[in-house]
Structure formats: structure tokens, C-alpha cells
py3Dmol code that shows the C-alpha trace and the ligand (Angstrom):
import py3Dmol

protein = """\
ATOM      1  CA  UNK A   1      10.955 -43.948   0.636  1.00  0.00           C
ATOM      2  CA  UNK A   2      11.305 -47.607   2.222  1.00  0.00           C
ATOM      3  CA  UNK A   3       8.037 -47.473   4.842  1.00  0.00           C
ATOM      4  CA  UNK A   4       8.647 -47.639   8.217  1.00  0.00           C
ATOM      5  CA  UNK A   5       8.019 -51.336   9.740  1.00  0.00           C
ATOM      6  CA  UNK A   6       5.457 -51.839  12.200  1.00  0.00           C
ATOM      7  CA  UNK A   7       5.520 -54.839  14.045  1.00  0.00           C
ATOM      8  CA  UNK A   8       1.743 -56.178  15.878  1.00  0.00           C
ATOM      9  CA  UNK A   9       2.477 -58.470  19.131  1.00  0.00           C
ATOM     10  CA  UNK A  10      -1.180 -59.851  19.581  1.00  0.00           C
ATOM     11  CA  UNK A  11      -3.347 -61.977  21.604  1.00  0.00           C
ATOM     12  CA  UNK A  12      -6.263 -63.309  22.731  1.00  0.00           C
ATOM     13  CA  UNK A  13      -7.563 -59.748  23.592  1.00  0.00           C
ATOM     14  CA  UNK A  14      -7.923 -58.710  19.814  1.00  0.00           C
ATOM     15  CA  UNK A  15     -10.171 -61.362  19.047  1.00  0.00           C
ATOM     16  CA  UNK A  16     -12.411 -60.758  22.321  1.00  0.00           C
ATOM     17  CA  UNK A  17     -15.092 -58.909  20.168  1.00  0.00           C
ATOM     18  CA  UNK A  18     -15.439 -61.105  18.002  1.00  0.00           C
ATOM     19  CA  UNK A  19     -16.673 -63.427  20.719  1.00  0.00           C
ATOM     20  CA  UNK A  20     -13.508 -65.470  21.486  1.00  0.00           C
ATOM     21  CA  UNK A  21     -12.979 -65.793  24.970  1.00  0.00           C
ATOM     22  CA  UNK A  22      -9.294 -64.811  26.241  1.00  0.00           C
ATOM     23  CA  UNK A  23      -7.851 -66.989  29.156  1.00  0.00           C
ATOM     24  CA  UNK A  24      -6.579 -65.270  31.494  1.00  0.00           C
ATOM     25  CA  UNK A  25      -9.897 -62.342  31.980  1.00  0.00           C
ATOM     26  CA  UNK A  26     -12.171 -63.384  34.834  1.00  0.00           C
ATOM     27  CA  UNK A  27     -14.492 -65.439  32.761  1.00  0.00           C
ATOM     28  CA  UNK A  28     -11.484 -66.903  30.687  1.00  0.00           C
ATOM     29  CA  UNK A  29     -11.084 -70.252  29.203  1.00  0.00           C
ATOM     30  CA  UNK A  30      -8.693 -71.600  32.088  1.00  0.00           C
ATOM     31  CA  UNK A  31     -11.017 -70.628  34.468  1.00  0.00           C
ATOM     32  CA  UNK A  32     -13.607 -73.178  32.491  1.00  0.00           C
ATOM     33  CA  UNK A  33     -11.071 -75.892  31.523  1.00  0.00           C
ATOM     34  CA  UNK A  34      -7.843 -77.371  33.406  1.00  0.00           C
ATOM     35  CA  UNK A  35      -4.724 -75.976  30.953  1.00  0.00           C
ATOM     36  CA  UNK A  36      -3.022 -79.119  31.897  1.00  0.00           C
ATOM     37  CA  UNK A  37      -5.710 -81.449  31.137  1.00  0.00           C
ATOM     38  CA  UNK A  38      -6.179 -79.718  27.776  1.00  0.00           C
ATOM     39  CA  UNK A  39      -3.228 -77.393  26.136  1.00  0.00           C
ATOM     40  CA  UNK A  40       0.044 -79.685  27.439  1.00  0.00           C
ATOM     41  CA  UNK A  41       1.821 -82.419  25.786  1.00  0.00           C
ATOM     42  CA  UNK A  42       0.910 -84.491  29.170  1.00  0.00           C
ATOM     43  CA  UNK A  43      -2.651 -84.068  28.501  1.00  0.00           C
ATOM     44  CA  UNK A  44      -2.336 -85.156  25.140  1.00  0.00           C
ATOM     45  CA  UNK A  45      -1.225 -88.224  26.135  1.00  0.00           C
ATOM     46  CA  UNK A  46      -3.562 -88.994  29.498  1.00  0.00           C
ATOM     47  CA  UNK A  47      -6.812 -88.049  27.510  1.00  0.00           C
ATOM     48  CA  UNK A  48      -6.536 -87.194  23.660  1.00  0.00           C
ATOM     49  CA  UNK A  49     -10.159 -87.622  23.018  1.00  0.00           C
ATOM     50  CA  UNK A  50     -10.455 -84.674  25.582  1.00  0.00           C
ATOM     51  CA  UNK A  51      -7.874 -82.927  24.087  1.00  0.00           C
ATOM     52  CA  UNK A  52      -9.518 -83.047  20.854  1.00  0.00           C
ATOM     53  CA  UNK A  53     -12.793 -82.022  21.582  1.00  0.00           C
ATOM     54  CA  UNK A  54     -11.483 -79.069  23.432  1.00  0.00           C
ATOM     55  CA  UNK A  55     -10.109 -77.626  20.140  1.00  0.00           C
ATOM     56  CA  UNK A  56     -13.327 -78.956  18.098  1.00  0.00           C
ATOM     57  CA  UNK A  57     -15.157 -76.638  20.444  1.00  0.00           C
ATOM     58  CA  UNK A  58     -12.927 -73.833  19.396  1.00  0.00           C
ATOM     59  CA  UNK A  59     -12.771 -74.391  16.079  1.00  0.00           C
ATOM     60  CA  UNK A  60     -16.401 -74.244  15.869  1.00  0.00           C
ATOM     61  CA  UNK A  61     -16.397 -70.932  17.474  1.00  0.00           C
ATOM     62  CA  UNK A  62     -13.563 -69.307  14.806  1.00  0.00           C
ATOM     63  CA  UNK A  63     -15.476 -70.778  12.049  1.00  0.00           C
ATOM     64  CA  UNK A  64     -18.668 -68.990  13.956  1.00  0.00           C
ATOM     65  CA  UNK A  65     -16.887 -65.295  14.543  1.00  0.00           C
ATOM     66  CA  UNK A  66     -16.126 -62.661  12.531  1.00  0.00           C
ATOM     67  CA  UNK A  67     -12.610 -60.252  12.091  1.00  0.00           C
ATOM     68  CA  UNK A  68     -13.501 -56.978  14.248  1.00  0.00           C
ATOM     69  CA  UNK A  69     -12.588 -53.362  13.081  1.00  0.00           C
ATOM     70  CA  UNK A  70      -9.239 -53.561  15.315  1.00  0.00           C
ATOM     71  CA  UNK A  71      -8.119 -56.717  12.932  1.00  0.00           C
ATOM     72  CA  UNK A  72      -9.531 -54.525   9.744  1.00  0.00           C
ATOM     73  CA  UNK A  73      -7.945 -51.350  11.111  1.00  0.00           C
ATOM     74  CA  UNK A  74      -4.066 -53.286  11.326  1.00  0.00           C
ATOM     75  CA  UNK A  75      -4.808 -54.198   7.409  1.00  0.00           C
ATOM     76  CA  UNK A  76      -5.285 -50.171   6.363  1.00  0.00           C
ATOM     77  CA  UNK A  77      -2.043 -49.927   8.588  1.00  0.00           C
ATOM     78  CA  UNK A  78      -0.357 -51.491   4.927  1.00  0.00           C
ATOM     79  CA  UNK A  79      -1.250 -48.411   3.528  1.00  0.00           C
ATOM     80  CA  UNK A  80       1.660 -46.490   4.346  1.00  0.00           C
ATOM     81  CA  UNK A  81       3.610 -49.127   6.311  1.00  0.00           C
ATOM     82  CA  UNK A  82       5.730 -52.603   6.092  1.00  0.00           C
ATOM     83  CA  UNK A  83       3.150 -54.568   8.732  1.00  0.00           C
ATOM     84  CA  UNK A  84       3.989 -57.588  10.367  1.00  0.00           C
ATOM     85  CA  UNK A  85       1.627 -59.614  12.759  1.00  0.00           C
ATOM     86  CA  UNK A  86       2.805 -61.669  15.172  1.00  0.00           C
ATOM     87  CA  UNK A  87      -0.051 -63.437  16.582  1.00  0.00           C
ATOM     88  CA  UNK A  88      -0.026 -65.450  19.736  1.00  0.00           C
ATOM     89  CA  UNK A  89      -3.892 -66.146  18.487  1.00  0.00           C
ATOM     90  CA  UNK A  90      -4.481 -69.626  16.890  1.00  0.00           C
ATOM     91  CA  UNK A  91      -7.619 -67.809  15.071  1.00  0.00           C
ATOM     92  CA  UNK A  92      -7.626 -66.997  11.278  1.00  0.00           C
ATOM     93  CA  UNK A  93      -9.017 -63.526  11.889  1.00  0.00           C
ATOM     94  CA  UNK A  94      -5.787 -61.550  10.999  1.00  0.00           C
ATOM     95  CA  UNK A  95      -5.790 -63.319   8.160  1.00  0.00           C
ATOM     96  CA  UNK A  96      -9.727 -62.974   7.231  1.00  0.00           C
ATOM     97  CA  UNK A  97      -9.176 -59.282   8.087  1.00  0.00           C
ATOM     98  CA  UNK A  98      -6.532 -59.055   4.865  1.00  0.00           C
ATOM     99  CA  UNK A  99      -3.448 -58.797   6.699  1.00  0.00           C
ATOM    100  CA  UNK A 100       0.011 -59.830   4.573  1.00  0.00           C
ATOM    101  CA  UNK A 101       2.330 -60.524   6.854  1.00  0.00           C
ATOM    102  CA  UNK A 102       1.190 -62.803  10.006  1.00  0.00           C
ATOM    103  CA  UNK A 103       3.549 -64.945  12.141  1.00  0.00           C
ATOM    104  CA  UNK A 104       1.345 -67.432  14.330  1.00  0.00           C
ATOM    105  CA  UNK A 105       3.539 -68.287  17.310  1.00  0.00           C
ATOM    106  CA  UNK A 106       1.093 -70.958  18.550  1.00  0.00           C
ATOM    107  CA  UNK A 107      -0.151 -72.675  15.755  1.00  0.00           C
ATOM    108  CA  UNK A 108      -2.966 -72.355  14.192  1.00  0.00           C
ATOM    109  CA  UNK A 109      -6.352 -74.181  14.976  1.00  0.00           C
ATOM    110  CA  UNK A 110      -7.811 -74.312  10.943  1.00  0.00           C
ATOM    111  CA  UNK A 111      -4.484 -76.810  10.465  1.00  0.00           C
ATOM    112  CA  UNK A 112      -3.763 -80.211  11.861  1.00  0.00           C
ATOM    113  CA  UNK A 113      -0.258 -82.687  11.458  1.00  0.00           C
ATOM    114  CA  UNK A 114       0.325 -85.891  12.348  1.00  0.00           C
ATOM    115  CA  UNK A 115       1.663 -86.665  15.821  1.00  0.00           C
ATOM    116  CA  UNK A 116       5.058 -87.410  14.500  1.00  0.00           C
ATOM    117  CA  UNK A 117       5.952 -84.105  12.584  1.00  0.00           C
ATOM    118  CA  UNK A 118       5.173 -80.916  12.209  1.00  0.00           C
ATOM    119  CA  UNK A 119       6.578 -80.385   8.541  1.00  0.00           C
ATOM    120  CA  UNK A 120       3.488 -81.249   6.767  1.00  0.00           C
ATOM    121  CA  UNK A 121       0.358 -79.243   7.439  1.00  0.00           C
ATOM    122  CA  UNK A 122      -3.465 -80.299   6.633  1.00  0.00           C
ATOM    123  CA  UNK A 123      -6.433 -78.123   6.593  1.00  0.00           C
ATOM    124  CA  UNK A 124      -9.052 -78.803   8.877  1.00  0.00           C
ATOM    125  CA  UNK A 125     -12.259 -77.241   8.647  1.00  0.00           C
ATOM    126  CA  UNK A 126     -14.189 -79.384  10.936  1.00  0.00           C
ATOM    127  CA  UNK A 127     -12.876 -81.973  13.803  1.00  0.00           C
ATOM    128  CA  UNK A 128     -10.612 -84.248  14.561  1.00  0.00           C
ATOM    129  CA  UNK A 129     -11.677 -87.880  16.247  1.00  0.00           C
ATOM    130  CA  UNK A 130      -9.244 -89.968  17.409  1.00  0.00           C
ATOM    131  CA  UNK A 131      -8.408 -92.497  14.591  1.00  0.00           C
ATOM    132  CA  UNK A 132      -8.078 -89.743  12.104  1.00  0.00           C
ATOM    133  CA  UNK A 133      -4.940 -90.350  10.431  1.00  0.00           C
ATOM    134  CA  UNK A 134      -2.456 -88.111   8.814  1.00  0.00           C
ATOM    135  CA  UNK A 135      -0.899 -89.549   5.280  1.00  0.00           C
ATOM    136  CA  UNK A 136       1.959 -91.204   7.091  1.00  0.00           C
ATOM    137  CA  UNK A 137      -0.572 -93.266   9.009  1.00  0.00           C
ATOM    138  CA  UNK A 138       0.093 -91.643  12.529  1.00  0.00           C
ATOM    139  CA  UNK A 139      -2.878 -89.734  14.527  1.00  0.00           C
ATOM    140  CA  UNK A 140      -3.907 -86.447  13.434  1.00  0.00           C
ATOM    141  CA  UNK A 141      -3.516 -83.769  15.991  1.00  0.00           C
ATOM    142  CA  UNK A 142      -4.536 -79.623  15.934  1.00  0.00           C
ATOM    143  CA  UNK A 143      -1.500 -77.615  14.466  1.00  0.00           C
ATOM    144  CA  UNK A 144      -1.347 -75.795  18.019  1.00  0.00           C
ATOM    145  CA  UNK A 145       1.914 -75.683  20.234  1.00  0.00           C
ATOM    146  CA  UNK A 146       0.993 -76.655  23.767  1.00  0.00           C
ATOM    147  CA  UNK A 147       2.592 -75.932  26.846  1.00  0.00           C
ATOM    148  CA  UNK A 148       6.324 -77.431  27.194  1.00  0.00           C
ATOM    149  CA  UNK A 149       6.331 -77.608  23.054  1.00  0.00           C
ATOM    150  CA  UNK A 150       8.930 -75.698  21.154  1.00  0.00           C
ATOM    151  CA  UNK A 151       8.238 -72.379  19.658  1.00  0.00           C
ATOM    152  CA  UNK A 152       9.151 -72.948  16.078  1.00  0.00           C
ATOM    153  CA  UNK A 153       8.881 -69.784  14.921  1.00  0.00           C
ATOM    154  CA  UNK A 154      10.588 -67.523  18.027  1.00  0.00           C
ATOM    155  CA  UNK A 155      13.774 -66.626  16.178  1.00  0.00           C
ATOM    156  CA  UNK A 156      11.783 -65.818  12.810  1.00  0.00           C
ATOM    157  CA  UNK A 157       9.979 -63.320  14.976  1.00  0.00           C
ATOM    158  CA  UNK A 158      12.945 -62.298  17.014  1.00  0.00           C
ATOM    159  CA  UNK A 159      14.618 -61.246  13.819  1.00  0.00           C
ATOM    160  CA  UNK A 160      11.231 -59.072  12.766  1.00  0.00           C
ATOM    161  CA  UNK A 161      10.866 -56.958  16.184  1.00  0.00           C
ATOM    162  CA  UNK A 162      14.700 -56.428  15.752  1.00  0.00           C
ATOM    163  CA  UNK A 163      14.009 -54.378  12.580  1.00  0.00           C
ATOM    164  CA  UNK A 164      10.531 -52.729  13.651  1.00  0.00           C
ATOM    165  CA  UNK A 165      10.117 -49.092  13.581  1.00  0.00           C
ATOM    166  CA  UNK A 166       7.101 -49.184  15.809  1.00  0.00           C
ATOM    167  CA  UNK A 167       5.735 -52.233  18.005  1.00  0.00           C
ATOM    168  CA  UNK A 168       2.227 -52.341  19.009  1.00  0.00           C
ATOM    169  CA  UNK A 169       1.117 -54.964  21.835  1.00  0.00           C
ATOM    170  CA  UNK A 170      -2.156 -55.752  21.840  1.00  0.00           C
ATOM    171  CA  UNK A 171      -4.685 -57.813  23.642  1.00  0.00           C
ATOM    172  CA  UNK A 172      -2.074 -60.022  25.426  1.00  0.00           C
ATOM    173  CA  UNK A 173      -1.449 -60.312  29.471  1.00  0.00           C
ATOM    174  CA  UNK A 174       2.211 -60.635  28.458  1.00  0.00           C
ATOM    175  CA  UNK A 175       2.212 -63.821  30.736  1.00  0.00           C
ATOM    176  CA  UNK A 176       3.146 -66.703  28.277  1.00  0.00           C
ATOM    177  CA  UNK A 177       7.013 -67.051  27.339  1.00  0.00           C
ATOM    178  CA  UNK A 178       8.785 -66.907  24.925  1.00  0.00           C
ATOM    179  CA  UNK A 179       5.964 -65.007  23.272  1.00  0.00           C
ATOM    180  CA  UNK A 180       6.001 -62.207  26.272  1.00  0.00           C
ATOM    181  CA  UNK A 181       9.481 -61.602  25.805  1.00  0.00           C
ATOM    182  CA  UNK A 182       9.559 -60.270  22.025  1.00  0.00           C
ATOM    183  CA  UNK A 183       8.689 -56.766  23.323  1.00  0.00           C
ATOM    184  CA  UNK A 184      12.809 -56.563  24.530  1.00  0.00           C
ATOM    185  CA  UNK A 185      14.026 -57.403  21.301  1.00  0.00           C
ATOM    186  CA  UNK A 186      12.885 -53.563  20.173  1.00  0.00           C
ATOM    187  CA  UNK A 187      15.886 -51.217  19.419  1.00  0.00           C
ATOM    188  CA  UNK A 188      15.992 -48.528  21.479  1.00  0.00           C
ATOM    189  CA  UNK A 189      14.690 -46.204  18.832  1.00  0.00           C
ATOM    190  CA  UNK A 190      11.251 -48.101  18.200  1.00  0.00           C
ATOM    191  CA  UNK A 191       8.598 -46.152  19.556  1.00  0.00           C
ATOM    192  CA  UNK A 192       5.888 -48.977  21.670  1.00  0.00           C
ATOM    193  CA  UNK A 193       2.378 -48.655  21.564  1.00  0.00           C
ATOM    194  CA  UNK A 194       0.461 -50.787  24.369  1.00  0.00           C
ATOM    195  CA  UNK A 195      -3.391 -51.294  23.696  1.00  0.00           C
ATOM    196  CA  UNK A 196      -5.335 -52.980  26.190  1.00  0.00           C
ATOM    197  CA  UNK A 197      -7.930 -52.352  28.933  1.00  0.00           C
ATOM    198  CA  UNK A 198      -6.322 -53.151  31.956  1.00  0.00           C
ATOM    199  CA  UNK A 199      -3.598 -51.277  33.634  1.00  0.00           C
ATOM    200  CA  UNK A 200      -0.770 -53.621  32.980  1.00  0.00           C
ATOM    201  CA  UNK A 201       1.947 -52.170  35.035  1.00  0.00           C
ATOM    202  CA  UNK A 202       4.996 -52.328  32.457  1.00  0.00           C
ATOM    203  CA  UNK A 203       7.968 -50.262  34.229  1.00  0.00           C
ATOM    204  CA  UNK A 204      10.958 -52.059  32.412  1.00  0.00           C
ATOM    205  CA  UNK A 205       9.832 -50.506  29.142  1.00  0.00           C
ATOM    206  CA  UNK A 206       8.321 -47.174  27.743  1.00  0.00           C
ATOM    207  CA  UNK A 207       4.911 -47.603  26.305  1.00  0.00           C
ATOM    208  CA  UNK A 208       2.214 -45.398  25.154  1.00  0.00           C
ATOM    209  CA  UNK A 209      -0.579 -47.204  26.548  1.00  0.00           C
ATOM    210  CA  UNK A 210      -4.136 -46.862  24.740  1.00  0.00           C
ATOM    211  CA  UNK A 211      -6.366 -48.042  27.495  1.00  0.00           C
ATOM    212  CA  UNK A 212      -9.730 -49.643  26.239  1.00  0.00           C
ATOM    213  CA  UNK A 213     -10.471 -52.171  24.255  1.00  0.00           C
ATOM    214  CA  UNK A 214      -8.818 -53.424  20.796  1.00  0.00           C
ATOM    215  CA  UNK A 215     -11.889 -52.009  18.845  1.00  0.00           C
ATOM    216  CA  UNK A 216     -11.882 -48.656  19.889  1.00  0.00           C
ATOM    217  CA  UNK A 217      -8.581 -47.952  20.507  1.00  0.00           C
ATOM    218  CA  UNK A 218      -6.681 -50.008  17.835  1.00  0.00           C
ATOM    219  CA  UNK A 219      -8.448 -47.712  14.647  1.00  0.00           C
ATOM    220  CA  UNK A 220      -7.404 -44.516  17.239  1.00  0.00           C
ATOM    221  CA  UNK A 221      -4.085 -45.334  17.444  1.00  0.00           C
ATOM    222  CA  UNK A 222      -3.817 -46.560  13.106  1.00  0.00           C
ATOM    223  CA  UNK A 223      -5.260 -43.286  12.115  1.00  0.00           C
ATOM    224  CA  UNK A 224      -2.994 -41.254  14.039  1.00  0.00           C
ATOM    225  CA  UNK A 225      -0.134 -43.510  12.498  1.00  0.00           C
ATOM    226  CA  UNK A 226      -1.549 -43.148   9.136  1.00  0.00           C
ATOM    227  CA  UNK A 227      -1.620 -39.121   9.673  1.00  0.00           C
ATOM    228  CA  UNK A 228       1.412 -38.953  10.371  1.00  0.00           C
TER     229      UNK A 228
END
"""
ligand_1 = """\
36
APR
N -9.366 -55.545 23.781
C -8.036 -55.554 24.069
N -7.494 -56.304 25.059
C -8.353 -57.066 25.774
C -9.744 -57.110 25.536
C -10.239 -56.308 24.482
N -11.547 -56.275 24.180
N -10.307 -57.974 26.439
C -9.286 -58.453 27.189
N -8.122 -57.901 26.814
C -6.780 -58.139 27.336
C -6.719 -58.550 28.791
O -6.681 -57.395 29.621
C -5.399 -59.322 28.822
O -4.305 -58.448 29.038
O -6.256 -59.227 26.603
C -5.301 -59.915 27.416
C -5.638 -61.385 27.360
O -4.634 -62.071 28.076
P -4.665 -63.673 28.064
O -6.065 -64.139 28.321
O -3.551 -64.122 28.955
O -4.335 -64.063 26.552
P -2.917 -64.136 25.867
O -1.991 -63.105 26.446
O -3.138 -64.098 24.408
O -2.403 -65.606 26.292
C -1.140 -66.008 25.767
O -1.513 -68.189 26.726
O -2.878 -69.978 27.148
C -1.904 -69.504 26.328
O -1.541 -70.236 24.129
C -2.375 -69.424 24.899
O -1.708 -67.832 23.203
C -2.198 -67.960 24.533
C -1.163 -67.489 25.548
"""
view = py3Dmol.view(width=600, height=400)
view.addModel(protein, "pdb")
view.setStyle({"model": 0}, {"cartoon": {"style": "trace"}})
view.addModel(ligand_1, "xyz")
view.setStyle({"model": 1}, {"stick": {}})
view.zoomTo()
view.show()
């Protein structure tokens, strides 16, 4: 029997407990840094020294954490069914945690690519300084898309909430677009799980809402899945 798909929208949320900050929560990273100075094109360009050593600092800190049980608990999900991850999450914790299937929509903080193009990725497992070239000569910058970038891979994920069975939304404000809007590609038969501690107020869209956090509700919500 082909397995039902289940389709993970995450963010910052999931990867709370493991001690990376989210940005939007009262003692978020935008309330410590200026977005524009440090995640927009703009930025980039007035100060890319800063720029850098913001994403040094947070590279540090995903080398530093660990995947919690709510990343673990999506990789039993595989079990029984066809998982996808769409992450919003530059972290590698979905992917530490075992997951198959994981779409980063932002980039992805462990990679870097030269200023000019992002065809060819690098890893990076420490920093990069200003002067640190890609192979085709031009500055190396994080593989993270900033404010005003393109979303390379929106359509790729358009096309896998389109064919989800179930859609779980986790740890993300739902404030950032295009990301925010994948929840209304769903067909009308997917059943929408929400998981996340604050109220949210969605009224355009039917979700069972787990409210708590991602590590006590997210291996809740996969064993009832898995029992079913
Ligand atoms: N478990 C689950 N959810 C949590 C937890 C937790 N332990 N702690 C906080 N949350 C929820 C918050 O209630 C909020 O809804 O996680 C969400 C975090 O929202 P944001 O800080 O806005 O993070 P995110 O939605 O991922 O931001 C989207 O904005 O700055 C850009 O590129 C960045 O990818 C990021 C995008």
C-alpha cells in the first residue's frame, strides 16, 4: 500500500531546544541584531565583514547543539510514511536527526558559494573572512537566502504540499513569505496539524493545533500518527 505523504513545514521553533534562538520570540535574534544590517542583500553590501560574522556566530552555535526528540520523532515518522521536510531552518539538525527527505527553503548555514552563483556549493565547517574566495575567484558568502533574494526552491516545495496527505507546521510564526504561504497549497482533503506554543490565531484554515512546545508535542502527535 503506497504510504500516505506527510509533509513537515518547520522553523526556527523546532530547533529552540536545542538552544537555537528563534527570531521573532521575545528574546529573539532580531531583537539582538538589526535584520537589515545582517540577513538583506543591502547589508551585504554596506558591511560584509558584519554580515559574516553574524553567521560565524551561528554556525558556531549549530556545530555546538544537538537534534532534539521532536527532530528524532519526524525520522520514526518514515516508519510508516513518505516524509518530507521542508525546513525554513538553515540548521543541519533535520538532517543529523536521520531525516530523508529535507527541502531547506533558506539555505543552509554548513554551505557557502561564491557571490556570483549559487550553482556550486562548498562546505563550510568553520568561518568565512572576507577575502575567502570561492574557485571562480569571487568572495565566498554563507549559502543562506536573505531578505529580497529569490526562493529557489518555492515551486519544488509547492509541488510536495500539493501531494501531502497530512501537513504538520511546526515551530514557525508563519510571518516570512513565500515560506508562510505553503500551508494553502494543501488539497482540501489533507488533514493539518499545527504544533507550537503560542496561540497563533489561524481562521483561514482548519488546524489541529498541539499547543506546547516541539519536544513534547511533536513525539504526541507522531505516535498517534504511527497508531493509526
Ligand atoms: N517549540 C515549538 N515552537 C516554538 C518553540 C518551541 N520550543 N519556541 C518558539 N516556538 C514558536 C514561536 O511561537 C513562533 O511561532 O516558533 C515560532 C518562531 O517564529 P520565528 O521566530 O518567526 O521563526 P520562523 O517562523 O522560523 O522565521 C521564518 O524568518 O528571519 C527569517 O529566515 C528567517 O527562516 C526564518 C524566517
Amino acid at each position: 500500500m503506497k504510504n500516505k505523504s506527510v509533509v513537515i513545514l518547520s522553523g526556527a521553533g523546532i530547533s529552540a531546544e536545542s538552544g537555537l534562538g528563534t527570531f521573532r520570540d521575545s528574546d529573539g535574534l532580531w531583537e539582538q541584531y538589526d535584520l537589515n544590517e545582517v540577513a538583506t542583500i543591502d547589508g551585504w553590501h554596506r558591511n560584509p565583514a558584519l554580515v559574516l560574522d553574524f553567521y560565524d556566530q551561528r554556525r558556531e552555535q549549530v556545530l555546538r547543539a544537538q537534534p532534539n526528540t521532536a527532530h528524532l520523532a519526524l525520522k520514526e515518522l518514515e516508519r510508516l510514511y513518505d516524509v518530507t521536510i521542508i525546513t525554513q531552518n538553515i540548521d543541519d539538525l533535520h538532517e543529523r536527526a536521520g531525516s530523508s527527505k529535507i527541502i531547506h527553503l533558506h539555505g543552509e548555514i554548513l554551505k557557502g558559494r561564491s557571490v556570483k552563483t549559487d550553482r556550486e556549493l562548498y562546505p563550510v565547517k568553520t568561518s568565512i573572512k572576507l577575502g575567502d574566495l570561492a574557485p571562480d575567484g569571487h568572495q565566498l558568502r554563507p549559502h543562506v537566502v536573505w531578505f529580497g533574494e529569490e526562493v529557489p526552491k518555492m515551486v519544488e516545495a509547492e509541488n510536495v504540499v500539493r501531494k501531502a496527505d497530512i501537513l504538520i507546521v511546526v515551530g514557525t510564526s508563519l510571518n516570512v513569505y513565500p515560506a508562510a504561504g505553503l500551508r494553502y497549497a494543501v488539497k482540501n482533503h489533507a488533514t493539518c496539524y499545527l504544533v507550537d506554543p503560542n496561540e497563533m490565531n489561524i481562521t483561514d484554515q482548519h488546524f489541529y493545533h498541539y499547543q506546547g512546545n516541539a519536544c513534547a508535542m511533536i513525539p504526541l502527535l507522531v505516535e498517534e500518527l504511527l497508531a493509526k
